[in-house]
N, C-alpha and C positions, 0 to 999 in steps of 0.2 A: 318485595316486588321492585324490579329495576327502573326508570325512568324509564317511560313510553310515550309515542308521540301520535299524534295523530296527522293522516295526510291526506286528500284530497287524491280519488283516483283519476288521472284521467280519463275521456272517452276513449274507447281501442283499445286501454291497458288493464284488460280484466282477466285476463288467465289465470294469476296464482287467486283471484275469487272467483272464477272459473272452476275450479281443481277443487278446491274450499269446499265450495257450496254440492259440486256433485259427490264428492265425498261422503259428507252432510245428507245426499238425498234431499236437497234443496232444489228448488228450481232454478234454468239455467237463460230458458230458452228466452229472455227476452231482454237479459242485462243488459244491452247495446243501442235499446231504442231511445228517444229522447225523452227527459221530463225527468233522469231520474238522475241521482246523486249519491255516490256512492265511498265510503273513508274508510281506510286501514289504521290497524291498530296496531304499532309495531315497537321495537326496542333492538337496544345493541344486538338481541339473537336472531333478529328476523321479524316476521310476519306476527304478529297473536290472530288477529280475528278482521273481519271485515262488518260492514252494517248499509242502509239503504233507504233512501227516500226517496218517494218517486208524486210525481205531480207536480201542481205548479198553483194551486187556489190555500182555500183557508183549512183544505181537508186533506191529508196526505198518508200515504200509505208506509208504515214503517217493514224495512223487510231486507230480507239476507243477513240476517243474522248468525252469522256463525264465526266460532274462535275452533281454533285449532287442535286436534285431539291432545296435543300434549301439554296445552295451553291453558285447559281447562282446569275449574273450580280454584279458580287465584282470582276470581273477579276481574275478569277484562269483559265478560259479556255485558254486567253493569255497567262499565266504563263508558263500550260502547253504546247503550242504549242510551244513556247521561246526554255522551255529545252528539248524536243525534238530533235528541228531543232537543238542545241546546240550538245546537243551528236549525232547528224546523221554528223556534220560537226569535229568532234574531230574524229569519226571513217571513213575520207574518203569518205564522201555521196556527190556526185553532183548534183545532184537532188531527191527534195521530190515529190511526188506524192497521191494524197488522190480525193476519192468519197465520195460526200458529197447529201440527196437529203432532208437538211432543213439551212445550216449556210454557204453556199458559199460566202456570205458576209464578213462574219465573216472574213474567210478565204480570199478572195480576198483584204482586209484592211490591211492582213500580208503579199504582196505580194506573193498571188497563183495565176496565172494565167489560166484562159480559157485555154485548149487543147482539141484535137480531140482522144477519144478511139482508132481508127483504128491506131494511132501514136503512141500511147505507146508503149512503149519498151516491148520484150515478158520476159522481169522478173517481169512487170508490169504487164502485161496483160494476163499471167498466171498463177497470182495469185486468194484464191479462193476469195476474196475480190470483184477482179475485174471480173472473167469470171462467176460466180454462186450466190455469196451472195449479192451484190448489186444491184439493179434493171439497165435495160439499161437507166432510166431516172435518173439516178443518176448523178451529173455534174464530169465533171472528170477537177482537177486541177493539175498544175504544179508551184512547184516553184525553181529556182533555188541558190542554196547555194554558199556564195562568199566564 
């Protein structure tokens, strides 16, 4: 694997995770609102993957996870999920929370655990991630930050 960096997206510059995520069949429609925070995963070739925190309390929603089809199975989704949970834990985060409805695996091998919807905390659970853009069979994960 080549040295990869990570970057900080600005606000307004989300098009190539834009492109990303609808590729992905990810949701699109509200990357631009405030509250969320979003990092590229990239190297000498370009782009790998993008990832997403959105909130502003002790409960935060992890999300937009996606690397790029040709990018995949080299472990950058790891990487990405790593610095993430890294900077959700440098800014005060006690719990991640994420809907996922294809890599719960994935996600559960990083310690996310199984939770119940109706449990989520209402910073969680009104967001539009959770109450409009993800299906209700989407699994809902918890994990919490030491």
């Amino acid at each position: 694997m080549s040295r990869v960096t990570f970057s900080p997206l600005p606000k307004g510059h989300h098009d190539v995770l834009r492109l990303a995520l609808d590729a992905a069949r990810l949701p699109t429609g509200d990357l631009d609102l405030p509250c969320r925070a979003f990092f590229e995963l990239s190297d000498d070739q370009g782009p790998i993957g993008f990832i997403g925190i959105e909130g502003d309390g002790a409960d935060r929603l992890l999300r937009s996870l996606v690397v790029l089809p040709s990018r995949k199975r080299q472990g950058h989704g790891g990487l990405l999920v790593a610095h993430a949970e890294a900077h959700a834990r440098r800014n005060g985060v006690k719990r991640l929370h994420l809907l996922t409805t294809s890599v719960a695996d994935f996600f559960r091998a990083r310690g996310y655990r199984p939770g119940e919807r109706s449990d989520a905390p209402p910073a969680i659970a009104g967001t539009a991630q959770f109450s409009s853009l993800c299906p209700g069979s989407a699994t809902y994960l918890v994990k919490e930050l030491a």
